[in-house]
C-alpha positions as CSV (number, residue, x, y, z in Angstrom):
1,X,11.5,12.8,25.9
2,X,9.2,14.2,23.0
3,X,5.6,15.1,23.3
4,X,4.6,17.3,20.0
5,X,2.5,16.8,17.3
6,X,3.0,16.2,13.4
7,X,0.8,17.9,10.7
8,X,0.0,15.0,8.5
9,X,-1.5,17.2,5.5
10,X,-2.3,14.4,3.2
11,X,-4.9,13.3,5.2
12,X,-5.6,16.7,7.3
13,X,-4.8,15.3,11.0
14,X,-2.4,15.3,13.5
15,X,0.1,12.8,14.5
16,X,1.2,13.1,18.1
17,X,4.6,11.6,18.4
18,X,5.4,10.2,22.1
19,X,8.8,8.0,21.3
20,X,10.0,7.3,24.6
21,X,6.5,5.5,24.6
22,X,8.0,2.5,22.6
23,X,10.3,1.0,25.3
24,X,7.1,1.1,28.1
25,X,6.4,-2.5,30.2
26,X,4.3,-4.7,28.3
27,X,2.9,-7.6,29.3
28,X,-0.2,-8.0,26.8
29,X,-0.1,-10.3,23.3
30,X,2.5,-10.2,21.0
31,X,2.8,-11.2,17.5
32,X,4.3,-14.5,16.3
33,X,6.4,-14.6,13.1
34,X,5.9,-17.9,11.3
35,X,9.1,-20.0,10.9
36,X,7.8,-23.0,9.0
37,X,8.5,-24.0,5.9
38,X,6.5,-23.3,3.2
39,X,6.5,-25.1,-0.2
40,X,6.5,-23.6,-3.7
41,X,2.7,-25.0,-4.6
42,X,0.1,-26.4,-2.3
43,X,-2.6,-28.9,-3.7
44,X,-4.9,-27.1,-1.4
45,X,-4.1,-23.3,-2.5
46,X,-7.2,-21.4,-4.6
47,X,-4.0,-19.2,-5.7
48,X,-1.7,-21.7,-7.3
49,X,-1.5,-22.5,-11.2
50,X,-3.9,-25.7,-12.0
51,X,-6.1,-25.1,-8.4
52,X,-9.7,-25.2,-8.2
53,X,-10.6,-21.2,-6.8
54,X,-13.3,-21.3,-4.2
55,X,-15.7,-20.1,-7.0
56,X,-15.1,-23.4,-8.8
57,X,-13.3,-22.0,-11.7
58,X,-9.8,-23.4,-12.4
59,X,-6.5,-21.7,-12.7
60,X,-4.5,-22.2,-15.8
61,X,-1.1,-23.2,-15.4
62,X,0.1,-19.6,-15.6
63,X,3.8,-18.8,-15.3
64,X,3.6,-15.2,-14.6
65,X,1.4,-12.5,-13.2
66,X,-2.0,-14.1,-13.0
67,X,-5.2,-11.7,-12.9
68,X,-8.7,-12.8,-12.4
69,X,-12.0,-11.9,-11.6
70,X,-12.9,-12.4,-7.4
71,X,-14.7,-15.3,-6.6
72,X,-16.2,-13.3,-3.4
73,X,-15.9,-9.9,-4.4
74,X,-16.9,-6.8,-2.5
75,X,-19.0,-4.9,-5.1
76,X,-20.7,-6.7,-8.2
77,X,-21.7,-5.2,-11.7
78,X,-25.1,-7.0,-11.6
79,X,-26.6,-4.4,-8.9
80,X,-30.1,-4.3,-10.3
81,X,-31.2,-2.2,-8.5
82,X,-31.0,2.0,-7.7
83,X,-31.2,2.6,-4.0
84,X,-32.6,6.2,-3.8
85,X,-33.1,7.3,-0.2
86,X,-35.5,10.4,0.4
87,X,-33.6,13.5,0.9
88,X,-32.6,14.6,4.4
89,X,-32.8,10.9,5.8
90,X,-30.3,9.7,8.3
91,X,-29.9,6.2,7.4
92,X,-29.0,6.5,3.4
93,X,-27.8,3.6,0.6
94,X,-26.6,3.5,-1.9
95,X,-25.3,0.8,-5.1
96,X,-22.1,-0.8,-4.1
97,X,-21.1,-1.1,-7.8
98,X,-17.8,-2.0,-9.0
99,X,-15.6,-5.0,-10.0
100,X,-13.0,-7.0,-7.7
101,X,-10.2,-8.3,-9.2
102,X,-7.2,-10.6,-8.1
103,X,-3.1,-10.3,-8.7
104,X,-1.3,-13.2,-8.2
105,X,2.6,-12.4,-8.6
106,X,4.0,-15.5,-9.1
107,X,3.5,-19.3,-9.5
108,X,5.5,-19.9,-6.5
109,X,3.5,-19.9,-3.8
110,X,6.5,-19.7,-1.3
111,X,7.7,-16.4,-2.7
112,X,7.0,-12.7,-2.1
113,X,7.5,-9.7,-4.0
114,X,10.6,-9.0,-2.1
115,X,11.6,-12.1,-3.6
116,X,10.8,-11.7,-6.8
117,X,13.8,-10.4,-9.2
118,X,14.0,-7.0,-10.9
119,X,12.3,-8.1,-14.1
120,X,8.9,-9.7,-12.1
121,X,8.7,-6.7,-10.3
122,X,9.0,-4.4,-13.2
123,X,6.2,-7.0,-15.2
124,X,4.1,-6.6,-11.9
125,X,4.0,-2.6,-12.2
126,X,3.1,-3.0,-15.4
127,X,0.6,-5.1,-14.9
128,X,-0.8,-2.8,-12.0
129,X,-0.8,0.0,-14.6
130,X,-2.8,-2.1,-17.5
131,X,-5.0,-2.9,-14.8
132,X,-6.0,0.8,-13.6
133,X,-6.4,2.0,-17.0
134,X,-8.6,-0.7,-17.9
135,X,-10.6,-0.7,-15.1
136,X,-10.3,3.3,-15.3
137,X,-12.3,3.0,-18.5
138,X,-15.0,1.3,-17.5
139,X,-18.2,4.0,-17.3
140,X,-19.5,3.3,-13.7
141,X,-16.0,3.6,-12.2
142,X,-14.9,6.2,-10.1
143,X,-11.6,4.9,-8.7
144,X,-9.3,1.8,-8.7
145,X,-7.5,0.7,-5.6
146,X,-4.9,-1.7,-5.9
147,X,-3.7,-2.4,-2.2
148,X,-1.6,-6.0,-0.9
149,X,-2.2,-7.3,2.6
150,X,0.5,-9.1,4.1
151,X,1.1,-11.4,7.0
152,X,-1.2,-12.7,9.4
153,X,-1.4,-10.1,11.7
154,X,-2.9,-8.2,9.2
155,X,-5.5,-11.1,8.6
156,X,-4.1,-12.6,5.7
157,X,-4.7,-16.7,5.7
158,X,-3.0,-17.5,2.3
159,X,0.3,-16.8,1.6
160,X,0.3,-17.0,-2.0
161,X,2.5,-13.8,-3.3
162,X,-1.1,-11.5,-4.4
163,X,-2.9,-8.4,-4.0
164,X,-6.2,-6.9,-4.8
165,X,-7.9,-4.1,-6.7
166,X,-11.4,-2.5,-5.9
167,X,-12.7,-0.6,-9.2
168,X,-15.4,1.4,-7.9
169,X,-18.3,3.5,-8.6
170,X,-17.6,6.1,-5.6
171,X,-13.6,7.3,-4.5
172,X,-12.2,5.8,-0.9
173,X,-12.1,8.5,1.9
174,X,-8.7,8.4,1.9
175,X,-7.6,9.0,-1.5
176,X,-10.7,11.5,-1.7
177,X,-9.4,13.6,1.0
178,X,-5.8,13.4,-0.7
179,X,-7.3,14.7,-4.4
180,X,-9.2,17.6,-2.7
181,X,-6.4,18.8,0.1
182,X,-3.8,18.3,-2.8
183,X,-6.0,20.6,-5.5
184,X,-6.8,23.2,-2.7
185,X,-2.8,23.6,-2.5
186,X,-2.1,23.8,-6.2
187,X,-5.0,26.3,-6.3
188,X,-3.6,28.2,-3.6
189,X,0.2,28.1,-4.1
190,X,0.4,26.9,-7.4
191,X,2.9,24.2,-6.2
192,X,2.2,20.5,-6.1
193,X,2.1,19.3,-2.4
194,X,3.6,15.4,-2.6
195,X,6.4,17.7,-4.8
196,X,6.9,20.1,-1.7
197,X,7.1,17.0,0.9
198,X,9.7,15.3,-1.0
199,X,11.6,18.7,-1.4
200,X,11.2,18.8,2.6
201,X,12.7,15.5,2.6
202,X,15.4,15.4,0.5
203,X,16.3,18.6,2.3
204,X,16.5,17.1,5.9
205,X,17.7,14.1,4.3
206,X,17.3,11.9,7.6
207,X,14.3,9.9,6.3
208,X,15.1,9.2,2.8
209,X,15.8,5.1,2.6
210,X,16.8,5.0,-0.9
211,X,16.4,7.2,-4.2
212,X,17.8,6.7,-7.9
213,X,17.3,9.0,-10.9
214,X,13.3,9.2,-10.8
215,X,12.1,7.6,-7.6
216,X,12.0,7.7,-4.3
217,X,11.5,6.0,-1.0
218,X,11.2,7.4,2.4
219,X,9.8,7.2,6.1
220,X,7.8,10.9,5.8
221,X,7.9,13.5,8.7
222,X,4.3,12.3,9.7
223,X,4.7,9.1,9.6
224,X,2.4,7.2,12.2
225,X,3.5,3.6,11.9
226,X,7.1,2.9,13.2
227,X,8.2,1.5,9.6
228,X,5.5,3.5,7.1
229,X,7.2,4.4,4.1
230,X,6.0,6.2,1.2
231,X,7.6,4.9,-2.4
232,X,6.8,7.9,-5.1
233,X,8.5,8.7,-8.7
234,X,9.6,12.6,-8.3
235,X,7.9,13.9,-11.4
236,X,4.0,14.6,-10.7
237,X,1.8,12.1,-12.4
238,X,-1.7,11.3,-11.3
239,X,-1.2,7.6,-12.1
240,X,0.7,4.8,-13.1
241,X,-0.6,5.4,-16.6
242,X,1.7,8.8,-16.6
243,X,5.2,7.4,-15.9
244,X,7.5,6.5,-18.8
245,X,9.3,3.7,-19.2
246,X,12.1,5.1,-17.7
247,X,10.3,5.9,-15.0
248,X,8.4,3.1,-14.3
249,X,11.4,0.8,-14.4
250,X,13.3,3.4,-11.9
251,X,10.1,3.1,-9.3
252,X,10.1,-0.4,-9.3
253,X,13.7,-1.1,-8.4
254,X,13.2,1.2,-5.3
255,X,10.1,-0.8,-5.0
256,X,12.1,-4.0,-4.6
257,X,14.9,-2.0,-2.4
258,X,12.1,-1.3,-0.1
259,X,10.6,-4.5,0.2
260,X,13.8,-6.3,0.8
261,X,15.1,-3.8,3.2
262,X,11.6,-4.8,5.2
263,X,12.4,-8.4,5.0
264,X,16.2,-8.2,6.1
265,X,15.6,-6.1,8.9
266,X,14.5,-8.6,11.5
267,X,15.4,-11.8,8.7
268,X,11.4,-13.2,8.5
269,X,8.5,-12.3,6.1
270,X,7.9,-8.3,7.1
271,X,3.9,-7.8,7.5
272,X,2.5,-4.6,6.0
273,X,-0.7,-3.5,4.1
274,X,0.3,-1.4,0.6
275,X,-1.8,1.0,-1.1
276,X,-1.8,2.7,-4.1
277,X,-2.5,5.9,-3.8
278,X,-3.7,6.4,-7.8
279,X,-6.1,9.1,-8.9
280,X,-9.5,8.6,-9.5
281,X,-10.9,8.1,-12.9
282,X,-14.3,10.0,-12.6
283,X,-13.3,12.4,-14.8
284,X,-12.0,15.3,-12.2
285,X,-9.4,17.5,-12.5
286,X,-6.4,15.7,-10.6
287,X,-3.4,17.8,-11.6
288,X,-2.1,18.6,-8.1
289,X,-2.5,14.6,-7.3
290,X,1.0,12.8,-7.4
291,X,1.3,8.8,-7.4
292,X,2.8,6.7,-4.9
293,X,2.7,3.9,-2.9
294,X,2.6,3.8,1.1
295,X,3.6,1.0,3.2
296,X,1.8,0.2,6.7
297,X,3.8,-2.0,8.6
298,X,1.6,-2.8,11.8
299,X,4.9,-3.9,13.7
300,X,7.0,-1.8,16.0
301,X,9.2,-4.4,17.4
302,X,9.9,-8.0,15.8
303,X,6.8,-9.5,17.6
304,X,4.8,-6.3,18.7
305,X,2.1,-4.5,17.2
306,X,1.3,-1.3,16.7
307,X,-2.3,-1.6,18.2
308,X,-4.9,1.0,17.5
309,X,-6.8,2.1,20.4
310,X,-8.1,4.9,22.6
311,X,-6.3,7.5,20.8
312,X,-6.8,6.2,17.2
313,X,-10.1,4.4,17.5
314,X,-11.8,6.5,20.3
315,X,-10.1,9.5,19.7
316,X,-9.6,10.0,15.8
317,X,-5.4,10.9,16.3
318,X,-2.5,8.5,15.2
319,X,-0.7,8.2,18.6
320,X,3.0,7.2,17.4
321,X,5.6,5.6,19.6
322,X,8.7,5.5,17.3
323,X,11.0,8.3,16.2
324,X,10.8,8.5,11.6
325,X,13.9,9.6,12.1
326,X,15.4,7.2,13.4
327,X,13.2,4.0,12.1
328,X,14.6,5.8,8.7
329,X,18.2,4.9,9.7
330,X,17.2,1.7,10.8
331,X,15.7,0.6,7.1
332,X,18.7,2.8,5.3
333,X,21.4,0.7,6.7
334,X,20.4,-2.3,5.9
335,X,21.6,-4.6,2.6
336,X,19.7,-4.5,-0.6
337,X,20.6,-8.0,-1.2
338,X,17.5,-10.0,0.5
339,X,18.3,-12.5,3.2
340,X,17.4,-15.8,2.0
341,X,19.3,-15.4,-1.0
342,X,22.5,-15.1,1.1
343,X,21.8,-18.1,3.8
């Protein structure tokens, strides 16, 4: 048995790793994984090309990567107003400004981007990266967050292949934390510190999934979900915007690897929230900030979550029941070829 804890130093916390934890009794709810049938368009879908959105706009009949404006977004451009709370109050406001956007992947609304072929993905990315820039540009905004939630258990009710982005006027903790720790280590070293943990992985060699001539994907040392992987080119760029070609083609086939190796390794539709961790566009100095993507599977076993409680919720530590180690073996063995193309 292992009782120790895991310096996550990304996000400045610990990770206490317990992995004999993950075969304990349980008797409480477990997950179900959706078998039915889905088809390629639904009538009923806000998503799919033609539909009426919820906002009452229609869709064109796009064939492609579809991006739009949310009809229920979570920050507006029309704030008319400046909320200036006196200084030294407790309960403070301020302007949720920004713009919300929608990315549908495909037409298809039976797909997912595991299932999309090398060329979509690569066109996604792409698409991702116009996106950021864009929004980047735009005066008021301090930080785009591009993110996909996936599956139910995450709380996603429409299956239609899509994700999100948040430009906003003010920079989510998490990727704040990350610019700050990583400039405090470039200042202090002069190394970059995503550079360093790859180093450390590729070293040990025991979580890397899968790697080509500029990317990279592995389960890191500090991992706290069962299955979180982080997907990363190995130069240092603070963006998407940064890559070349070359590179950007090279992340998104271990993109696709990844996502496929999630999908064949219980053979059903493998639930996960993605962010992009991009910097933020307010102008800092974000040269010790290097891109990549993370992957947060909530599932530790086929049907059972990972659920956050006591430790996480109450306490403010990741409590993780799985070995990275070997989770990382797990995902590594596994085909690159997706399982519904082979059935």
């Amino acid at each position: 048995m292992v009782w120790e804890q895991r310096w996550h130093p990304l996000r400045e916390e610990w990770v206490i790793v317990a992995t004999h934890r993950q075969d304990r009794p349980w008797t409480g709810e477990m997950a179900s994984s959706s078998s039915e049938e889905i088809a390629d368009f639904d009538p009923d879908c806000y998503l799919c090309p033609g539909n009426t959105r919820i906002g009452g706009n229609q869709n064109p009949n796009y064939e492609q990567v579809f991006v739009f404006d949310n009809d229920l977004p979570c920050v507006a451009q029309d704030v008319n107003r400046e909320l200036e709370p006196a200084p030294g109050d407790v309960n403070r406001n301020k302007p949720a400004y920004g713009v919300a956007r929608v990315v549908c992947y495909s037409p298809k609304h039976n797909l997912s981007l595991a299932e999309l072929d090398d060329h979509e993905v690569e066109t996604l990315v792409r698409t991702w990266r116009q996106q950021y820039i864009e929004l980047g540009n735009y005066p008021k905004i301090s930080h785009v967050l591009i993110f996909e939630n996936r599956g139910k258990v995450v709380g996603v009710s429409n299956p239609h292949p899509h994700c999100q982005i948040y430009a906003t006027n003010f920079v989510f903790k998490h990727i704040a934390t990350e610019a700050r720790v990583s400039q405090n280590y470039l200042a202090e070293t002069g190394r970059i510190l995503f550079r360093d943990i790859i180093a450390a992985e590729k070293e040990d060699a025991k979580r890397v999934i899968c790697e080509n001539d500029s990317a990279i994907a592995f389960i890191p040392y500090f991992a706290r979900y069962a299955y979180e992987i982080f997907v990363a080119p190995k130069t240092t760029c603070a963006s998407l915007a940064n890559l070349s070609d070359d590179e950007l083609r090279d992340f998104a086939k271990i993109l696709k690897q990844v996502l496929v190796k999630f999908d064949n390794l219980w053979q059903m539709p493998f639930p996960y929230v993605m962010p992009l961790h991009q910097a933020p566009t307010d102008g800092g100095d974000y040269s010790g900030f290097h891109f990549h993507i993370e992957f947060h599977p909530p599932l530790r076993k086929p049907n059972l979550l990972k659920y956050l409680a006591g430790p996480e919720i109450g306490g403010g530590n990741f409590l993780s029941d799985t070995s990275p180690d070997e989770k990382a073996a797990e995902l590594r063995s596994l085909p690159d070829v997706h399982y519904k193309s082979t059935a």
